[in-house]
N, C-alpha and C positions, 0 to 999 in steps of 0.2 A: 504493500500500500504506500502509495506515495504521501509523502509529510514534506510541508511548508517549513524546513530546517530554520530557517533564517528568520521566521515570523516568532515560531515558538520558541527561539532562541532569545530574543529581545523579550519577550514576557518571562523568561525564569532569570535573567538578570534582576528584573525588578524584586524578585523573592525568590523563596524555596517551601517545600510546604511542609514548612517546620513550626512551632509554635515563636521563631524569632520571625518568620517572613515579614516583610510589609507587603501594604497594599495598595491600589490605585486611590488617587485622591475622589473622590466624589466633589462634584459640584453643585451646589443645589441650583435650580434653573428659574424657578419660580419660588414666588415668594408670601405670594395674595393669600390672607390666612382666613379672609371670607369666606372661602371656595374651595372643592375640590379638584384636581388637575388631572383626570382618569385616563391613562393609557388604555386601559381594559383591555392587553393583551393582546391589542390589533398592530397595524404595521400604521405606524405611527411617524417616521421619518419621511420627510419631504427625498425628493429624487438627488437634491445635491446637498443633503446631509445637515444642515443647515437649521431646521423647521419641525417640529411636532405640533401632531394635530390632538385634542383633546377633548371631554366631554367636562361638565362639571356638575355632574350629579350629586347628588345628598343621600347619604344613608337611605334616609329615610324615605322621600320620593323617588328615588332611583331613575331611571332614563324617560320615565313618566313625567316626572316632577321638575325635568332640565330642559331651560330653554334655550342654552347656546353652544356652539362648538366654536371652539377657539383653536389656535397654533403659537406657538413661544418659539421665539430665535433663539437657541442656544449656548449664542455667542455672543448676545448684546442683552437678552431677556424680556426681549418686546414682546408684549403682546398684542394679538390682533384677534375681532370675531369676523367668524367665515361665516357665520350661519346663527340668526336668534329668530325664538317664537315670541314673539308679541302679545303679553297677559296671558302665557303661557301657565297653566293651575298644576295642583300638589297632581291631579290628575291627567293631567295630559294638555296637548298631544304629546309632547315630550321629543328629543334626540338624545343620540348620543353613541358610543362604541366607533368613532370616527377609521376609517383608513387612508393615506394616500395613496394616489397610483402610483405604481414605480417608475413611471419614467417623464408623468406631465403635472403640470401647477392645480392639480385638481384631488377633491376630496369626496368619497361616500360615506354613508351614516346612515343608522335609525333616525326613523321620522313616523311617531304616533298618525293615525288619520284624524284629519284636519278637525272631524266635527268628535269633540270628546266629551263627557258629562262627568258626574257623580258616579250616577247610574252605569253609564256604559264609557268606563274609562281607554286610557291607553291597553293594551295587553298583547297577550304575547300574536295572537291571533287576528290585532289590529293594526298592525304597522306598513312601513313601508321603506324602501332605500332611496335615499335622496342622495345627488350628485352635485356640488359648488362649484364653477372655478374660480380659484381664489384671487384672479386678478377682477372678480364680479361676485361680488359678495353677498350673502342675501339673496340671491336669484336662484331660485332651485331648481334644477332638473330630477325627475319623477323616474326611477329606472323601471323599476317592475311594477305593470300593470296587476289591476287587481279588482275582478269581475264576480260577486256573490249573489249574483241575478239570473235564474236559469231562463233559457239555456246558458249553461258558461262560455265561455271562449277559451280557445287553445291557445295558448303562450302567453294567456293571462294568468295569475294563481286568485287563490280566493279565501287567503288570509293575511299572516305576517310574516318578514322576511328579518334576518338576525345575522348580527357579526357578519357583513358584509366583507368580504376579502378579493382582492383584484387579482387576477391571475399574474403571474410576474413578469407575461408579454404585454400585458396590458387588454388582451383579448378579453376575457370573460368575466365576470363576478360570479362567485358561489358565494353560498348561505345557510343558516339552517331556515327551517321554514314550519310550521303553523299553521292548518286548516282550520278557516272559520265552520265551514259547511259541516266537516268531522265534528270539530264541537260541539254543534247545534244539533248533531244528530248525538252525542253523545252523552248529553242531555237530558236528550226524547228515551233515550234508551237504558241508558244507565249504562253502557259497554263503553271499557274505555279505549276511545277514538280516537282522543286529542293525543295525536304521536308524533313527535318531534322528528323529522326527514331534514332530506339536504336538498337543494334544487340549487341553478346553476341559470343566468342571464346572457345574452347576446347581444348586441344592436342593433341589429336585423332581424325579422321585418318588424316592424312596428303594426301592433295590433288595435282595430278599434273595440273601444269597450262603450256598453250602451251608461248613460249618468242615471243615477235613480234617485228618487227623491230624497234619500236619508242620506245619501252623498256617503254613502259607504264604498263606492266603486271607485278608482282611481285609474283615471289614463295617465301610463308611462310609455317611455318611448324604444324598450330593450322587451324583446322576445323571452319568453321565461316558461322553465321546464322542471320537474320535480325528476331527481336523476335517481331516487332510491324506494325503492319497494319497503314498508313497513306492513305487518300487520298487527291485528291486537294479540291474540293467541298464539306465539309460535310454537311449533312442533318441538318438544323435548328434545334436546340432540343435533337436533337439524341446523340448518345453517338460516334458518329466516329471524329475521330479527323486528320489534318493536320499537326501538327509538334508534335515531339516527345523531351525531352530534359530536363537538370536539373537531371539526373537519380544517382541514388546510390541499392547499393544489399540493401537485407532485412536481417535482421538479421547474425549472424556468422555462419549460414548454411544453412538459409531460414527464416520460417512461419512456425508455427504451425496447423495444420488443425483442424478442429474438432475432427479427429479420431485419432488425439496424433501425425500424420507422419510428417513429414518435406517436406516443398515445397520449393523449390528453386526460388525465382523471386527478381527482380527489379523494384521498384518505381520509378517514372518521371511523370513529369508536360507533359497533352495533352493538346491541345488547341481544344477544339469544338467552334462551332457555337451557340450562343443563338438562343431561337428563335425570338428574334428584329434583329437577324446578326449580331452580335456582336461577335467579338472572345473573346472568356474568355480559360484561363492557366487553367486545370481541375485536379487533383491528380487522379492518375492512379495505378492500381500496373497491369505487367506482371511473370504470373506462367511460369518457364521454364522447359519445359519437359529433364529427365533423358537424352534422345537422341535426338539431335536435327538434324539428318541426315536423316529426314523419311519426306516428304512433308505432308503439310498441307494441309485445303480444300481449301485455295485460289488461289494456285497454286505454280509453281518450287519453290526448294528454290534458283535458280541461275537466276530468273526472265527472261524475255522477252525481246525483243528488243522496249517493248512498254510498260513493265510494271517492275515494282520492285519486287526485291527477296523476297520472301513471307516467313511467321512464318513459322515452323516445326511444324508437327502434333504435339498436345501439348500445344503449346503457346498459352493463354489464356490471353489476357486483360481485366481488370475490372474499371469500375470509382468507386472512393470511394468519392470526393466531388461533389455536387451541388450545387454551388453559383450561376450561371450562370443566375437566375432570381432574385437574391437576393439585396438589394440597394447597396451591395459592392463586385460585382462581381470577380473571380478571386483567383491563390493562385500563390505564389512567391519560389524565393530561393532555390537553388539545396536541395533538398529532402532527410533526414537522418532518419536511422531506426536506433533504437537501437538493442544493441549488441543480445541482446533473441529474436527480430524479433518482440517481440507485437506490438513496438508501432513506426508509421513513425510521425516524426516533419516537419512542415512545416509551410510557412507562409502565411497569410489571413487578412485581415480587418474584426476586431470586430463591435460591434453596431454602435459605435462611430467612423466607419472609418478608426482607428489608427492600421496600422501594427504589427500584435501581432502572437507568437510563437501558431500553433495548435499542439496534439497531436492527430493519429487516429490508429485504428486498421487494421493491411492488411485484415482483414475479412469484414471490411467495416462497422465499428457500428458507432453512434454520434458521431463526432469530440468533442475532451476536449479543450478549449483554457486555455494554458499553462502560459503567462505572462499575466500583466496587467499596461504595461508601459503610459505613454502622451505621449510619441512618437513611431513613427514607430521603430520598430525592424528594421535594416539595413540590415543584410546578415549573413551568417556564423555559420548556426548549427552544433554545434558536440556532439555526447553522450561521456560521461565518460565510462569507460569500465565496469562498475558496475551495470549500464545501471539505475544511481539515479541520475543524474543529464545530466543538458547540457549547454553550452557556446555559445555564441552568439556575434554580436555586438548592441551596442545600446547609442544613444546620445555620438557618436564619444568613447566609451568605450567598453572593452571586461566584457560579465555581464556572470555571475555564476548562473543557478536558479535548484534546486531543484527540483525533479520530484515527491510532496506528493500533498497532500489532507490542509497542512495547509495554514493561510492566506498569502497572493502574500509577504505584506510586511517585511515577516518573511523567506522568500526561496530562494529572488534572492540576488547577491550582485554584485557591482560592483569591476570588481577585477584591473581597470587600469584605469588612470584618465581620465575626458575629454582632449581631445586631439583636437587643429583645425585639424590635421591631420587627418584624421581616420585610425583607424589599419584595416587590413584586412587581408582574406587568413587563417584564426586561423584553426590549427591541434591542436591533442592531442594524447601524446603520448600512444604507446599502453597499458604501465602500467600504465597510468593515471597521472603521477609524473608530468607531464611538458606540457606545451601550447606553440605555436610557434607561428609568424605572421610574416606578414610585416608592415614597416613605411617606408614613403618617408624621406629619411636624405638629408639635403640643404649638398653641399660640401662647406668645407668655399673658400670664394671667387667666389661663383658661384650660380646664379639663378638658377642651373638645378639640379635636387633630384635625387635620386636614391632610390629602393628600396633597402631595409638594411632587414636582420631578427634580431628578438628579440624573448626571450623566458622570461616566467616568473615559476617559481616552485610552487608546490604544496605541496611539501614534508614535 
């Protein structure tokens, strides 16, 4: 396996991973102790490293209750708003969970639908993805259409759309996703329907949706497709799963296949059934067909008044783990490929039960386990763009580990102290220069924290 010698080499000068090491300095970026500053885990760096996007939600109201998305220079500490609701309530409509694209001055987000009450607030099943460019602020572009008036329309969906993430061509947005229709029948029925899937956005073609008088239906201007099969009862054993979630693309333009070509898909955690009935989180990859405007064999892509919008001819889900019989069943933590596509990281319980980094191939070969910590890995994979290392948290620190063949205690480091706090949220910028996170900052005179960003350099 090849190793970036000369990269990894400048980071163990800086320390050893001794109880004498030092660490990288932290910067704090922001300072506003009104507010919180929420990475939430998204790709949060502007295209020339420069800029984070963020949401500033409240405990309490959460992306229901926030009405603007903001970005901080992290070289001067400016801040700017991309995006604010106007008498925006503890109820909605609400933003928030921002992304940038990776290559253009533009931003996605949650965006509650426009008409929100007491009664019928933001929810998971109400939303929608909204698109800025930040040289036009305030102006929203609507991506996914969103049609709960039968008959439905295909390549509209007809709920809420979540953690929007841009593919790293710039081509497509994926999401997890929210059937309103399922819920209202789940309701009538008492069967639970409301099952969390993945679905995936275009550009093309742009669908009309009919407006109905409760102004529930939203025209967007991006084609949109539900790429994953759920149902409520899966088969013991079997490979069918009920929630879909945790999801990220595969590589910066796919997978590689055996025959050299490029597949385009997304990784996410399923949940099957064991066969004792037990749910276990399963690593999944879905192949996304070139087109996804052509139905599939399960049925419409604009679903039923009794069923969900179905994959597009094409859409291919595969399991890559099997723990589910194993003494430590299960895999964790939104799901990251690296930048070439080989290899997705994820997390699982080793022999010893202890939460440790896997690496696997989207083709599906023996998982590698990657770290060898005494405690559990906490959250927060990201690959380096060089696709030789990845960052993590662990024992309240952000930890650096090497992606080779040599011994554990020679590859990882820690690059920020223990902290009671724990960091979280960690991006990496796309030229690899920089790590961003949050920390809760106490304000002085006050028991109640805020989220703050901080960056630390690599340069």
């Amino acid at each position: 396996m090849t190793v970036n010698r000369k990269w990894i080499l400048g980071l163990l000068v800086l320390g050893s991973c001794t109880s004498s090491e030092t660490y990288l300095k932290e910067i704090q970026v922001t300072h506003d102790t009104t507010k919180n500053h929420d990475l939430d885990n998204n790709d949060n760096f502007s295209p020339d490293g420069k800029w984070l996007v963020y949401d500033t939600r409240t405990a309490a109201g959460g992306i229901g209750g926030n009405p603007s998305i903001e970005h901080v220079n992290i070289e001067t500490g400016k801040t700017e708003v991309l995006f604010r609701i106007p008498d925006n309530q503890d109820y909605g409509p609400g933003a928030g969970a921002a992304s940038y694209h990776p290559t253009e001055n533009k931003v996605i987000f949650i965006h509650g639908l426009p008409v929100c009450t007491a009664e019928n607030p933001y929810q998971q099943w109400r939303r929608t993805g909204v698109i800025v460019n930040v040289g036009h602020p305030d102006v929203p572009i609507l991506m996914d259409s969103r049609d709960i008036t039968f008959p439905f329309t295909a390549g509209a969906l007809r709920g809420g759309t979540h953690r929007h993430e841009w593919s790293r061509d710039g081509k497509w947005v994926g999401y997890t996703y929210n059937d309103a229709i399922m819920k209202k029948l789940e309701d009538s029925t008492g069967v639970k329907w409301n099952l969390r899937t993945i679905a995936v956005s275009f550009p093309n073609p742009r669908v009309q949706v009919d407006q109905d008088e409760a102004r529930e239906n939203v025209q967007g201007d991006w084609f949109s497709a539900v790429v994953v099969r759920v149902v409520p009862h899966p088969e013991p054993g079997s490979d069918e799963i009920c929630n879909a979630a945790f999801d990220s693309w595969i590589g910066s333009g796919g997978y590689k296949k055996p025959d050299g070509s490029l597949q385009v898909a997304r990784a996410f955690l399923g949940k099957v059934i064991s066969k004792n009935g037990k749910p276990v989180e399963e690593l999944f990859v879905v192949d996304i067909p070139d087109s996804i405007h052509v139905p599939g064999e399960h049925g419409p892509l604009e679903g039923t008044l009794n069923s969900f919008p179905m994959p597009p001819l094409g859409a291919v889900q595969r399991r890559l783990t099997f723990t589910a019989e194993t003494n430590f069943p299960g895999c964790a933590g939104v799901v990251r490929s690296s930048f070439d596509g080989n290899r997705i990281a994820y997390l699982a319980k080793d022999r010893n039960g202890i939460q440790q980094l896997f690496l696997i191939s989207p083709l599906g070969e023996n998982p590698v386990q990657l770290t060898e910590h005494t405690s559990d890995v906490q959250t927060g994979v990201r690959w380096s763009p060089d696709n030789q290392s990845v960052i993590y948290i662990c024992d309240n620190s952000i930890m650096i580990c090497e992606v080779s063949e040599r011994p554990f205690e020679k590859r990882f480091r820690r690059l920020t102290a223990r902290t009671e706090d724990t960091p979280s949220n960690i991006v990496w910028s796309n030229d690899g220069k920089t790590i961003a996170f949050n920390r809760t900052v106490q304000a002085e005179g006050s028991n109640e924290g805020k989220k703050q960003i901080f960056c630390i350099s690599l340069k």
